[in-house]
C-alpha positions as CSV (number, residue, x, y, z in Angstrom):
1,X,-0.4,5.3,1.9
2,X,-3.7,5.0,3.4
3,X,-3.5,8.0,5.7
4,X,-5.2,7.4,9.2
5,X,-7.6,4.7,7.8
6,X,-5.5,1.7,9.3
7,X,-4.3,3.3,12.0
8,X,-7.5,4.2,13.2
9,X,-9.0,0.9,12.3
10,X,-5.8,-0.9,14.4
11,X,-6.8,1.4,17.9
12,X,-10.1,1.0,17.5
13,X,-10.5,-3.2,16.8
14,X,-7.6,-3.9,19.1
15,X,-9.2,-4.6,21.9
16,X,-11.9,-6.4,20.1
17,X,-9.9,-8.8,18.3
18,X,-9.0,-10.5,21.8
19,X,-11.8,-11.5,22.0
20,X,-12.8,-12.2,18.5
21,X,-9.5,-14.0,17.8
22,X,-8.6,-15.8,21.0
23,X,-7.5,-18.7,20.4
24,X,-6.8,-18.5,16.7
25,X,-3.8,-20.0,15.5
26,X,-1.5,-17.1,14.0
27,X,1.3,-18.8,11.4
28,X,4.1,-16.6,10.8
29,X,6.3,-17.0,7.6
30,X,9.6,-17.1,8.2
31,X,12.0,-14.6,6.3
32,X,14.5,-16.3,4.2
33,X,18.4,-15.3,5.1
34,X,18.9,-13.0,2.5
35,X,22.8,-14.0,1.5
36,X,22.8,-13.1,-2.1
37,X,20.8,-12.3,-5.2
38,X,20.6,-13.9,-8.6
39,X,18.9,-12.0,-11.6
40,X,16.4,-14.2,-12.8
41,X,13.1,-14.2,-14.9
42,X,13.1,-13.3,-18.8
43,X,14.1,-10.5,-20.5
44,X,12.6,-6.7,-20.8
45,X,9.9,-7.4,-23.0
46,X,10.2,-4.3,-26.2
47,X,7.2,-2.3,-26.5
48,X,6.2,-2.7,-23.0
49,X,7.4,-1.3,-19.4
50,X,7.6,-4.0,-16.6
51,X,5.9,-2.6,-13.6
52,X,7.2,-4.0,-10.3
53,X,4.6,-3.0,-7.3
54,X,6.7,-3.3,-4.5
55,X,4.0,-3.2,-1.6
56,X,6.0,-1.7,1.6
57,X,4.7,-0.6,5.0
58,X,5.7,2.9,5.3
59,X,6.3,3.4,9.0
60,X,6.8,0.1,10.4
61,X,9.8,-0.9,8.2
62,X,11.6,0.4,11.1
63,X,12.7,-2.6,13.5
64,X,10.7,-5.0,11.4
65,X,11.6,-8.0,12.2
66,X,10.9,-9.6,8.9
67,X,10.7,-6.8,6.3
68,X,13.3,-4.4,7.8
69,X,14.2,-1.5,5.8
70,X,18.0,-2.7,4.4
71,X,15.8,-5.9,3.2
72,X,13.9,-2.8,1.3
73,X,17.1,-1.0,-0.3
74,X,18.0,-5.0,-1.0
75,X,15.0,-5.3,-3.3
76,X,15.0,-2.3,-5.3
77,X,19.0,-2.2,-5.8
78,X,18.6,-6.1,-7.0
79,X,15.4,-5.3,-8.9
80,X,17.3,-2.6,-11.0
81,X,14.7,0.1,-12.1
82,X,15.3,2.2,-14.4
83,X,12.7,4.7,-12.9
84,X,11.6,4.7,-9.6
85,X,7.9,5.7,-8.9
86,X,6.6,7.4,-4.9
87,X,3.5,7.3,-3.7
88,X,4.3,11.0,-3.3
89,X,1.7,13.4,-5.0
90,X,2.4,14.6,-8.3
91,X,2.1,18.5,-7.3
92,X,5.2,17.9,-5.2
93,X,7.5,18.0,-7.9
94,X,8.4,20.5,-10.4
95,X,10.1,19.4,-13.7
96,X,11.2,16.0,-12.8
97,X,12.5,17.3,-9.4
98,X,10.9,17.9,-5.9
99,X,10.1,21.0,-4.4
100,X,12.5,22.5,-2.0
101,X,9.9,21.4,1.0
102,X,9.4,18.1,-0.5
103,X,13.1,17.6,-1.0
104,X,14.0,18.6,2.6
105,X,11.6,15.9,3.3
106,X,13.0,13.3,1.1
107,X,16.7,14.0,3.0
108,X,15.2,13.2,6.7
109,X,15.9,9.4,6.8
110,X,12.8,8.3,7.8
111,X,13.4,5.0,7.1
112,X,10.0,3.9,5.2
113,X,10.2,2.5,1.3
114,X,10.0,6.3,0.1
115,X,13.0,7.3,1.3
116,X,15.2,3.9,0.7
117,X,13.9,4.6,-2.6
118,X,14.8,7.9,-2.8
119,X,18.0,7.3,-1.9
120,X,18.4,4.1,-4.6
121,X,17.8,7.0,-6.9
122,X,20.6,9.4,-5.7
123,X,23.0,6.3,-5.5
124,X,22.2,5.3,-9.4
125,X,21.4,8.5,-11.3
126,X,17.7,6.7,-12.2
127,X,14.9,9.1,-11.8
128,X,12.5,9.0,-8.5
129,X,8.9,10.5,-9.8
130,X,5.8,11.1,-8.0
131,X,2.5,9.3,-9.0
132,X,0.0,9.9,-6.1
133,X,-3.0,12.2,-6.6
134,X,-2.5,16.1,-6.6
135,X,-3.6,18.2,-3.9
136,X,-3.8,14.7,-1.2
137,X,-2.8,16.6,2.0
138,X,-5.1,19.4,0.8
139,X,-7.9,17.2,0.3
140,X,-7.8,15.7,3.3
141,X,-7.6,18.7,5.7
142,X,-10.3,20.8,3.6
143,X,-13.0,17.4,4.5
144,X,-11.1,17.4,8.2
145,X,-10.2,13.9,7.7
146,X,-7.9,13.4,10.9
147,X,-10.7,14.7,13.2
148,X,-13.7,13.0,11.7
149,X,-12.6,9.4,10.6
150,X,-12.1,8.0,13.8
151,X,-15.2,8.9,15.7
152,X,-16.9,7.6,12.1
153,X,-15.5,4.2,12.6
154,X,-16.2,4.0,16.4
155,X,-19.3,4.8,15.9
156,X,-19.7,1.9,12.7
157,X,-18.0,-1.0,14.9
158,X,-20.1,-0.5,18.0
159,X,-23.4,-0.1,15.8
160,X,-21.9,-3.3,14.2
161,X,-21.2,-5.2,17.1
162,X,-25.1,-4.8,18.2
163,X,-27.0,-5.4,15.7
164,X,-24.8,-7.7,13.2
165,X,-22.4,-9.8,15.0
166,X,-21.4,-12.2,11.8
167,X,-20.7,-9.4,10.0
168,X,-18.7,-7.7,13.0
169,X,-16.7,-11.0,13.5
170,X,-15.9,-11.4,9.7
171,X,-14.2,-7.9,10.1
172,X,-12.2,-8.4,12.6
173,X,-10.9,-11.9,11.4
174,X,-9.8,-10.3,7.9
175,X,-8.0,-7.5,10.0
176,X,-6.5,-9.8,12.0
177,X,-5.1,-11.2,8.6
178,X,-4.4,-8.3,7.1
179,X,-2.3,-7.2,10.0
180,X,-0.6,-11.0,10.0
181,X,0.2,-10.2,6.6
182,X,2.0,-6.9,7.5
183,X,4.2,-9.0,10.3
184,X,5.0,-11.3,7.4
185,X,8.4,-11.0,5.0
186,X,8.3,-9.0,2.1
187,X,7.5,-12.3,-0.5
188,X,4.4,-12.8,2.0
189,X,3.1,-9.2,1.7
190,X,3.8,-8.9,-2.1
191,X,1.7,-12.3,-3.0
192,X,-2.0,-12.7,-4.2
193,X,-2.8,-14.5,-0.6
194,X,-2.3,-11.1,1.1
195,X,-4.1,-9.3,-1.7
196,X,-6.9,-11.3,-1.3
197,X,-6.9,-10.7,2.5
198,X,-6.5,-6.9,1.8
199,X,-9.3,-6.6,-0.6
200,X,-11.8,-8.8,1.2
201,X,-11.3,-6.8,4.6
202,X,-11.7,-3.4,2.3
203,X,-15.2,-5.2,0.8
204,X,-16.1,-6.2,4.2
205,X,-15.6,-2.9,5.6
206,X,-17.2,-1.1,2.8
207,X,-20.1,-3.3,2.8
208,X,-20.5,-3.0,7.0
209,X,-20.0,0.9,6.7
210,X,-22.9,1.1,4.3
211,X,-25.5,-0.7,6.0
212,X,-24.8,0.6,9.0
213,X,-25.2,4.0,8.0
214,X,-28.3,3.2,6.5
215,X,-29.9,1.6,9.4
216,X,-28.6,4.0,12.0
217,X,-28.8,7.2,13.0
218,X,-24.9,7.3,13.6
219,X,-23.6,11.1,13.4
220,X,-21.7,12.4,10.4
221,X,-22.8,9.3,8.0
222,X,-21.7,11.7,5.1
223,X,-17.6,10.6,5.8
224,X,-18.4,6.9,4.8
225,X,-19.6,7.6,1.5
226,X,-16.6,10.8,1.4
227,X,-14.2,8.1,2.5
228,X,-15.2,6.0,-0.4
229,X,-15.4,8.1,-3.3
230,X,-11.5,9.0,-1.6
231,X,-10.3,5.6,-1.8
232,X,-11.5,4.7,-5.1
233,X,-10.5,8.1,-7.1
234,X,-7.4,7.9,-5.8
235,X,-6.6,4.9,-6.6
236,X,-7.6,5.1,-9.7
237,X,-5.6,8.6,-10.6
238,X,-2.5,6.2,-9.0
239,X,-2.7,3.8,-11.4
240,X,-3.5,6.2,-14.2
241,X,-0.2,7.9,-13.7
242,X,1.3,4.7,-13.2
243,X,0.3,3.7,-17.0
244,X,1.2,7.3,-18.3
245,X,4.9,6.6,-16.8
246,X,4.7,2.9,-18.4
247,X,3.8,4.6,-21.7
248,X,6.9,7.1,-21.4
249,X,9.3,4.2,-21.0
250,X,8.8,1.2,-23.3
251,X,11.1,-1.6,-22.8
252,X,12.1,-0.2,-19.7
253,X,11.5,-1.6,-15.7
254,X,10.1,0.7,-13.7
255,X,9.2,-0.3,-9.9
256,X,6.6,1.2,-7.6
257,X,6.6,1.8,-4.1
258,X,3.3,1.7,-2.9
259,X,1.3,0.9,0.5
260,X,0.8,-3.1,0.5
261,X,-2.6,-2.2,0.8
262,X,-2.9,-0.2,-2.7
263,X,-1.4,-3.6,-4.7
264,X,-4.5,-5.8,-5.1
265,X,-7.1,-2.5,-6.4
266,X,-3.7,-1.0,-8.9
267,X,-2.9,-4.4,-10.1
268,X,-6.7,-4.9,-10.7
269,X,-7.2,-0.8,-12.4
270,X,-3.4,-1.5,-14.7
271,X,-4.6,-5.0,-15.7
272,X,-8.1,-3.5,-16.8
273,X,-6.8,-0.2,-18.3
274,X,-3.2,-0.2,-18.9
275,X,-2.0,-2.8,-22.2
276,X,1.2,-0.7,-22.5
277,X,2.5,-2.4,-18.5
278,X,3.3,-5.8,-18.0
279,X,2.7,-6.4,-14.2
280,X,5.7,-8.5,-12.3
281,X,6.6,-9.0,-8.8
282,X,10.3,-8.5,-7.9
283,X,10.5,-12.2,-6.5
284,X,10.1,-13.1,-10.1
285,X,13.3,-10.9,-11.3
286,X,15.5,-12.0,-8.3
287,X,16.0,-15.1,-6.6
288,X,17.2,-15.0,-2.8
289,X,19.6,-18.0,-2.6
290,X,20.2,-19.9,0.6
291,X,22.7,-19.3,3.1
């Protein structure tokens, strides 16, 4: 959960990538007809958790027409964890369990990959545990995050569009893709295409953010180097907790619900730091036979 960072970055290049993208040929991948489920892939390896990072799409798995939110309880029930990790913070739970707040939150069917798993968990008696950073929410309304980010990036992209049009188009084209790949089935957003297209857009941004800022006088150039530091501790305390958990539970399968746009920097941070997971994708451990 990137919270407001794509949303804002979606209103603010939309009308921009008519222009930038007119014309370009947009493939869609067609979603397989899901009719039944085969285990597959080798055994639980001993000494080692399998780590499944499912990448979902919080919100939108709500009418998606490709990646709807039964094809998410589909997964994880044909995946079989035997834990279940949310990109809920860690401080939301107490003793294995959520907080009465948290819980009531858990129980309001919204219908994005936390609460399909959450339910999963209910349904099989496997435990759901929380893995995001402690203290998220807090951190993000002590550095007023909601009101500054999006006057922050208007500001970058109309700087950008002036004075360095290449880099301005290469933006926009990886959004474009990054957003094809959200439109795409679930095998298309968990694949190394779409975390190449993720992680290029977030270089791409990263590196137009900074040079902007230092060329510019643009107002409050402060939140791109806040927003940064954000992004990359977090992401690194995710996948530390993710390895803890792995540690825990040798020989065991534990899956991860995550943002699709956390996969490519946790698989990169577990393969670098974490010997005790081995990484797999849940199209490796089930195979969707045709109709």
């Amino acid at each position: 959960m990137k919270h407001g960072g794509s949303s804002a970055w979606v209103s603010l290049l939309a009308a921009s990538l008519v222009v930038a993208c007119a014309g370009t040929p947009r493939e869609t991948v067609p979603s397989p007809v899901v009719r039944a489920v085969s285990p597959v892939g080798p055994a639980l390896e001993p000494g080692r958790a399998e780590v499944v990072l499912l990448g979902g799409l919080h919100e939108h798995h709500k009418g998606h027409e490709r990646y709807p939110t039964s094809l998410v309880a589909r997964i994880i029930a044909d995946v079989r964890p035997s834990t279940v990790l949310i990109e809920y913070p860690v401080d939301w739970f107490r003793d294995g369990r959520p907080t009465p707040g948290v819980l009531r939150l858990l129980e309001s069917a919204r219908g994005d990959e936390t609460d399909v798993a959450w339910q999963y968990c209910k349904r099989s008696g496997v435990p759901c545990l929380p893995y995001d950073i402690a203290r998220r929410n807090e951190y993000y309304e002590a550095n007023a995050f909601a009101a500054r980010e999006e006057p922050f990036l208007r500001a970058v992209l109309s700087e950008l569009e002036t004075h360095q049009p290449l880099l301005y188009l290469a933006v926009s084209e990886h959004f474009a893709l990054k957003e094809q790949c959200r439109e795409s089935a679930p095998e298309v957003v968990n694949s190394s295409l779409c975390d190449a297209i993720v992680a290029t857009e977030h270089e791409l941004r990263a590196r137009a953010t900074a040079l902007v800022v230092r060329e510019s006088s643009i107002d409050d150039e402060a939140f791109g180097e806040l927003e940064a530091r954000e992004w990359s501790e977090r992401n690194r305390v995710m996948a530390e907790n993710i390895c803890n958990a792995a540690k825990d539970r040798p020989g065991e399968r534990i899956l991860v619900t995550t943002g699709y746009e956390h996969r490519y920097r946790l698989k990169q941070l577990l393969r670098e730091t974490c010997q005790v997971a081995r990484l797999r994708e849940y199209w490796e451990l089930v195979r969707i036979l045709p109709p």
